[in-house]
C-alpha positions in Angstrom: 271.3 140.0 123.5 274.4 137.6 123.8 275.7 135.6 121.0 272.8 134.2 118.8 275.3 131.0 117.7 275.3 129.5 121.1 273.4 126.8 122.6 270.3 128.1 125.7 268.6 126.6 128.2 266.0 127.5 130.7 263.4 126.8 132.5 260.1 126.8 131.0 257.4 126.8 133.8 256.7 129.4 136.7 258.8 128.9 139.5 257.4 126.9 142.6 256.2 123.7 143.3 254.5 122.2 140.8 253.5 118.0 139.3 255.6 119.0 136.3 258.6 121.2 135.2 260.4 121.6 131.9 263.8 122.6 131.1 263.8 123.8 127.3 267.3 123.8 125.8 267.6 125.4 121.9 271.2 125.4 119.9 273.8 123.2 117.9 274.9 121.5 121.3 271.8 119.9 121.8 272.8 116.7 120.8 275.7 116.5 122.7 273.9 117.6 125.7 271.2 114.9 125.2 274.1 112.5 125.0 275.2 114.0 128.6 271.8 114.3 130.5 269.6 111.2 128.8 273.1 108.9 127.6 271.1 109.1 123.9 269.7 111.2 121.4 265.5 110.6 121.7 263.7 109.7 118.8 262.7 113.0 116.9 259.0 114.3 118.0 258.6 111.4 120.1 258.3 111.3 123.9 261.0 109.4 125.7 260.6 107.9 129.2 264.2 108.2 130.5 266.6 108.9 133.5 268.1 112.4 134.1 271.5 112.2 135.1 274.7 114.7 135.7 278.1 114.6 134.0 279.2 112.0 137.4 276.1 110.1 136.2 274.3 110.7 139.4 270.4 110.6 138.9 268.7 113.8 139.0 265.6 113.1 138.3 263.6 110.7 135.8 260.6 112.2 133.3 259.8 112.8 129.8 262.4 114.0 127.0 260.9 115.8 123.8 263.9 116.4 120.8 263.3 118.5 117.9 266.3 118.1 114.7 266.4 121.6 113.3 265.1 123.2 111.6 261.8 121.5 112.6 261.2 123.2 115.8 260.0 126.4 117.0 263.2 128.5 117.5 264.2 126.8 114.4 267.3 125.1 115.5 267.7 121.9 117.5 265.5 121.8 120.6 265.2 119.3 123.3 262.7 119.6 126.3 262.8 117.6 129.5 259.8 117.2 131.6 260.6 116.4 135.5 258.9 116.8 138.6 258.4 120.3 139.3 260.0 120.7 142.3 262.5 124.2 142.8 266.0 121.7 143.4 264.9 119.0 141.3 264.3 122.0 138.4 267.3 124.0 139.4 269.9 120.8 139.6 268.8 119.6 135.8 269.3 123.0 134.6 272.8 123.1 135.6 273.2 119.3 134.5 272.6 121.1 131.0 274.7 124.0 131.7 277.6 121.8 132.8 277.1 120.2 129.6 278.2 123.0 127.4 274.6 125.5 127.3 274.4 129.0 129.0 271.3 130.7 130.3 269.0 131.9 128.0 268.0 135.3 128.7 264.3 137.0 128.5 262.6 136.3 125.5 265.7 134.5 123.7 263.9 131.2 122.9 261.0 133.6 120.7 263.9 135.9 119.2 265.3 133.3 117.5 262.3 131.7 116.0 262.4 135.4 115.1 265.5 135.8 113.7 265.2 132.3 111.7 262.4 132.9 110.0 259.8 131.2 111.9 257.9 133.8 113.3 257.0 137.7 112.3 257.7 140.0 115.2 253.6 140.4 115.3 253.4 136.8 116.3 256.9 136.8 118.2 255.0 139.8 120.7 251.4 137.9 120.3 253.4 135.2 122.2 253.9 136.9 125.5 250.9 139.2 125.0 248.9 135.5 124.9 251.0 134.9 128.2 249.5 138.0 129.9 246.2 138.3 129.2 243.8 139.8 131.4 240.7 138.4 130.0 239.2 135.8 127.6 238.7 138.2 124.7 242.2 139.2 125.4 243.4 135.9 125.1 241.7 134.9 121.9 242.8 137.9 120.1 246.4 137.5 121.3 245.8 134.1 119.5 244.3 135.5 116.4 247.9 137.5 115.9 249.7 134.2 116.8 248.2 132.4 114.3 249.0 135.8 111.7 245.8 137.8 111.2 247.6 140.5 112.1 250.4 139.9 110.1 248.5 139.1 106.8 246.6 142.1 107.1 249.9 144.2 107.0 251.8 142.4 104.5 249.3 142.8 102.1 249.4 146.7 102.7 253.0 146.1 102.0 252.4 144.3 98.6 250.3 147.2 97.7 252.5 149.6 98.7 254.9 147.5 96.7 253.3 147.7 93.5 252.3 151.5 94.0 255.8 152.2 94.6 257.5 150.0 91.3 254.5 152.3 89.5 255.7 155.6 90.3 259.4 154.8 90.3 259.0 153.6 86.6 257.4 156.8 85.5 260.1 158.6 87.0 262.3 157.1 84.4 260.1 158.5 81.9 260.2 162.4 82.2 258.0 163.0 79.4 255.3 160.6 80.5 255.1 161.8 84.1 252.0 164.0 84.3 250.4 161.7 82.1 251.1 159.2 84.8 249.6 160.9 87.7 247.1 163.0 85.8 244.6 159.5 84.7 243.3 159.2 88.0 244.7 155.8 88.8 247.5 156.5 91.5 245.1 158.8 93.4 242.2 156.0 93.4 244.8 153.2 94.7 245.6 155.6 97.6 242.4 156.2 98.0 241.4 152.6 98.6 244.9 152.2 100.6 244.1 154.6 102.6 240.3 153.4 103.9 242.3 149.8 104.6 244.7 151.4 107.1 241.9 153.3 109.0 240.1 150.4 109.2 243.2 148.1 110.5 243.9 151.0 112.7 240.8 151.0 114.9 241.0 147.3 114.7 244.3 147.6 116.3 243.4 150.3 118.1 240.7 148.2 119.7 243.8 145.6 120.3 245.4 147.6 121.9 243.0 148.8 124.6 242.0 145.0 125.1 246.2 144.6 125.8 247.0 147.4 128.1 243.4 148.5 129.2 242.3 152.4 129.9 244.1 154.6 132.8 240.8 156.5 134.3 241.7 158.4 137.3 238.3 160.0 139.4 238.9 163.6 140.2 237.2 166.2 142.3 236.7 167.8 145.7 237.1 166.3 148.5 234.2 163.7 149.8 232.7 164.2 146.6 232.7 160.4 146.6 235.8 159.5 144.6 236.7 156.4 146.8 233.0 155.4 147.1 232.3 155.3 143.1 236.4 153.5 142.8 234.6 150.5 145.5 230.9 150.5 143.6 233.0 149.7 139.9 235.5 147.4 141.7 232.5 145.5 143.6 234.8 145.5 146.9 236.3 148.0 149.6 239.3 148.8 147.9 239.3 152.8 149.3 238.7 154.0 152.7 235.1 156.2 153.1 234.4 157.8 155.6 232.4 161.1 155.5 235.4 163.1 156.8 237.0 165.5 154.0 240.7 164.6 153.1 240.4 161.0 153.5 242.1 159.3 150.6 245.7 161.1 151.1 247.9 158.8 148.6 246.8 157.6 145.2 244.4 153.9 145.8 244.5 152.0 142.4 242.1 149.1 141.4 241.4 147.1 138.0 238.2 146.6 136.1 236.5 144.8 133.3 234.4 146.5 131.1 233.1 143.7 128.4 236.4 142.5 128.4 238.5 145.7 128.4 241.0 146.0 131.3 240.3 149.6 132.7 242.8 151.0 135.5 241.1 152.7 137.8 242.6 155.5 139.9 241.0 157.1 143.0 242.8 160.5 143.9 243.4 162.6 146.7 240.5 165.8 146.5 242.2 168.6 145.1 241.9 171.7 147.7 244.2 174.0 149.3 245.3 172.6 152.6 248.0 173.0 155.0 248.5 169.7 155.8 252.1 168.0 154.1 250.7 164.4 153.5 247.6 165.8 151.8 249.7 168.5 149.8 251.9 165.0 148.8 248.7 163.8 147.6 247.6 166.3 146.0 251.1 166.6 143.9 250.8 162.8 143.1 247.3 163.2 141.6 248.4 166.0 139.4 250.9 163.4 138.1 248.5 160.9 137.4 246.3 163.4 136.0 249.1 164.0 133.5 249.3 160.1 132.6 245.5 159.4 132.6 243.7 157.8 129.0 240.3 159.4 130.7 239.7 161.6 133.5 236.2 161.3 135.4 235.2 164.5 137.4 232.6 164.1 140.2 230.7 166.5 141.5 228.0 166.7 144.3 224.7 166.6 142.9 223.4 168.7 146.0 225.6 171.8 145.1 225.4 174.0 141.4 227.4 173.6 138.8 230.0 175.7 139.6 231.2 174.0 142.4 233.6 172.9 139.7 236.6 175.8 140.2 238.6 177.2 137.3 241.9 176.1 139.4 240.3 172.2 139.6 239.2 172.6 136.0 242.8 174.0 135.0 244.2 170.8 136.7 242.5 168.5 133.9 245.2 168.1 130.9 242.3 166.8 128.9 238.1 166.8 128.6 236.6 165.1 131.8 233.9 163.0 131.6 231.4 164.7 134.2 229.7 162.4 136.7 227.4 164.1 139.1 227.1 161.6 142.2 224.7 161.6 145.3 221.4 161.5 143.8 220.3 159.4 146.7 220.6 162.7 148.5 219.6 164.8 145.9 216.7 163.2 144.5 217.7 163.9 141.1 216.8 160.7 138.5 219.9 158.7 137.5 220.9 158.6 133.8 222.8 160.6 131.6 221.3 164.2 130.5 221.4 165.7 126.9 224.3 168.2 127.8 226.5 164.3 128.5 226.4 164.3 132.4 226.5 161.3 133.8 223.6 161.6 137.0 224.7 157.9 139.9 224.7 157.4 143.3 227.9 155.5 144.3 226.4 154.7 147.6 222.9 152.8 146.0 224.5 152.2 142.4 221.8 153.9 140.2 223.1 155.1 137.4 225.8 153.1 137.3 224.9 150.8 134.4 224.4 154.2 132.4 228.2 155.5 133.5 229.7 152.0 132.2 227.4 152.6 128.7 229.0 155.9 128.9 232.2 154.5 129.5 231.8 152.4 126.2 230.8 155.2 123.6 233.8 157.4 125.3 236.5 154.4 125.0 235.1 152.9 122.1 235.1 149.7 123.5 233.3 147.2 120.8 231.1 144.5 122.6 232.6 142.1 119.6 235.7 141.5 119.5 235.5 138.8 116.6 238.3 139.4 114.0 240.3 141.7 116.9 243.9 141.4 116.8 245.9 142.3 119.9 248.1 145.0 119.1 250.8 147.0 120.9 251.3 150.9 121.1 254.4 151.0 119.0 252.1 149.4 116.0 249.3 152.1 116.3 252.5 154.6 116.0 253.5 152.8 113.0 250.4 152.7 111.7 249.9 156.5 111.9 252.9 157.1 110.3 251.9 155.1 107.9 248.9 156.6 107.1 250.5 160.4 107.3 252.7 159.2 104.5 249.6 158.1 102.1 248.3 161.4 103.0 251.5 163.3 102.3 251.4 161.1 98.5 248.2 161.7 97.8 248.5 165.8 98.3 252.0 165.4 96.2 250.0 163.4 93.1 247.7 166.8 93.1 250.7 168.8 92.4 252.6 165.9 89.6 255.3 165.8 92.5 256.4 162.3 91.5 259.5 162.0 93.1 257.7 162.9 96.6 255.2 160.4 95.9 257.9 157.4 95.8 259.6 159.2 98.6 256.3 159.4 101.0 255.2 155.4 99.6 259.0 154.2 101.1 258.8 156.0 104.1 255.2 153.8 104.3 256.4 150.8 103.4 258.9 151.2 106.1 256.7 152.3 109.0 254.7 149.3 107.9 257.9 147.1 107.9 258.9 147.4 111.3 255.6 146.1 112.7 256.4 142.9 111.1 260.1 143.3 111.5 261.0 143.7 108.0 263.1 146.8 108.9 264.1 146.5 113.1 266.3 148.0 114.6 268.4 145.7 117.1 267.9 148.1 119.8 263.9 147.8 119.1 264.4 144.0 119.3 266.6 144.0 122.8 263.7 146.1 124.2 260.5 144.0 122.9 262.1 140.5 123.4 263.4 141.4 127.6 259.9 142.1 128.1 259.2 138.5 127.5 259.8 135.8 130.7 262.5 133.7 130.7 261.8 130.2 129.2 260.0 131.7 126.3 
């Protein structure tokens, strides 16, 4: 990121035509620039109607201008909005007015890093922004705002207080030689990690449940050719995403669709039918579904219900990285009844859609997907890393207080405390900020 001292602007709404556009403009300059564009400084926190003009005072445009004095604002430094007509020139002609007037361009994210980096925000609620931004889906949404708002955040600063405590605990015994056993030996270190340890597995499915609603589930459909791969990837999506014909090779290149399941974003993938074949396109295919085979969260493996078992081949099996969930498809043609059986096969029919309302229950138990999503946080997968470190630590602690290790206690709470401190930002790297905060869109 460039200099954090000087004054940014940008424009704060999508690009386009539009009844309203905002130029948002964050630094020590604003004053003077409000002096430039509006020929005053507004009232603080109060909407001015004025004229927008350039440094020749030629009129730009005429709107709405919104000033915030630091550090009342939400970058935490002086802020001034101006609301025009949302027009591409009549956008792109204020912004330079302000640029001419002594701001640069703010880059990605640069208006949210600062309210960062002054205090104003966690780097939870910094991310919560444009995770609030992007949401797929209502219960997205809401739990984007719940980590806005902090729920996340309070949740893992008062791990950190406890870690806190823990760690002043053992460190003063290790100042104490001759009371050191007796320190870990009555019970009460072991107990508090204990109870530390139950609150991160429980914040970790929470945020694991986050994080699925925030990225959603890769799933890519494997099998034989006209197994029905491309039929089931139309009956989920509820259009004609994939070619079907009943010709053998059809889908040559990967066909990708999206899906909610009770809120959940799940990324479907349709593959090419794994076979040997001379023909180059399919073999392309066939090399591309390997790939996404590779990068899949879940891989569903049809199979015609007309043929036995072991139509599934070692070499198609060997090609899965990870358990399949096993769908056998075309009981319209098979007559068998659709459900799933006790051995966890999945029994549909792509073509009539029975059975598909016990694949998507299926779905559910396999992804965990909770049907409430009250008290979920979003979360990203750098904090479920975090958080696993985090609780490998308490483990490691917990085995070194069985063995009076003290020292490696204190050692395994600080590396905890500091997983736990860079989800919040308490120890960041700025190379970990530059990469979260270009994510974000311009403007924000």
């Amino acid at each position: 990121m460039l200099n954090q001292f000087d004054t940014i602007a940008a424009i704060a709404t999508p690009a386009g035509r539009g009844g309203v556009g905002v130029v948002r403009v964050s630094g020590t300059l604003v004053p003077m620039i409000a002096q430039a564009i509006l020929h005053k400084v507004p009232n603080p926190r109060y909407a001015t109607y004025s004229p927008f003009v350039t440094a020749q005072n030629a009129l730009i445009d005429q709107g709405i201008a919104l000033y915030f004095p630091a550090p009342n604002s939400f970058t935490g430094e002086a802020v001034l909005e101006l609301q025009g007509h949302g027009g591409a020139v009549v956008m792109d002609q204020l912004l330079s007015a302000v640029l001419a007037a002594g701001a640069r361009l703010a880059q990605p994210g640069e208006f949210s890093e600062r309210a960062f980096l002054n205090g104003k925000i966690d780097l939870t609620q910094a991310e919560a922004i444009a995770d609030l931004i992007d949401s797929a889906s209502v219960q997205a949404m809401r739990s984007a705002l719940r980590s806005l708002q902090g729920e996340f955040s309070h949740k893992i600063n008062a791990l950190l207080e406890q870690l806190i405590l823990l760690r002043t605990y053992i460190e003063a015994g290790i100042d104490f030689v001759d009371e050191e056993i007796d320190l870990l030996a009555d019970g009460q270190v072991q107990q508090k990690l204990s109870v530390l340890k139950q609150t991160l597995q429980t914040i970790f499915a929470q945020a694991q449940q986050g994080f699925l609603l925030n990225e959603g589930v890769k799933i890519a459909l494997v099998g034989e050719p006209n197994v029905g791969k491309s039929s089931l990837l139309n009956c989920l999506a509820g259009r004609e995403t994939a070619i079907v014909t009943p010709i053998a090779g059809t889908t040559r290149d990967i066909v990708r669709d999206q899906i909610q399941l009770d809120g959940m974003p799940l990324h479907i993938i349709d593959t090419a039918g794994l076979r040997e074949t001379t023909d180059i396109v399919e073999q392309e295919g066939i090399r591309r579904t390997k790939l996404a085979l590779e990068d899949a969260d879940l891989v569903i493996l049809l199979l015609d219900d007309r043929y036995a078992d072991d139509q599934a081949t070692p070499e198609l099996l060997a090609s899965i990285p990870s358990e399949p969930l096993i769908i056998r498809n075309k009981i319209d043609l098979s007559n068998h009844a659709a459900g799933v059986s006790p051995q966890g096969m999945v029994y549909i029919s792509a073509k009539t859609g029975a059975g598909v309302d016990a694949l998507k229950d299926k779905l559910r138990q396999r992804l965990g997907v909770q049907t409430q999503t009250e008290g979920t946080f979003i979360a990203r997968r750098r904090h479920l890393e975090a958080l696993k470190r985090t609780l490998i630590a308490v483990e490691n602690a917990m085995d070194c207080v069985t063995h009076y290790q003290n020292e490696l206690v204190a050692e395994e709470l600080r590396l905890a405390q500091q997983a736990l401190g860079e989800i919040t930002g308490e120890f960041t790297s700025d190379d970990l900020l530059g990469k979260i905060f270009s994510t974000f869109c311009i403007g924000k």
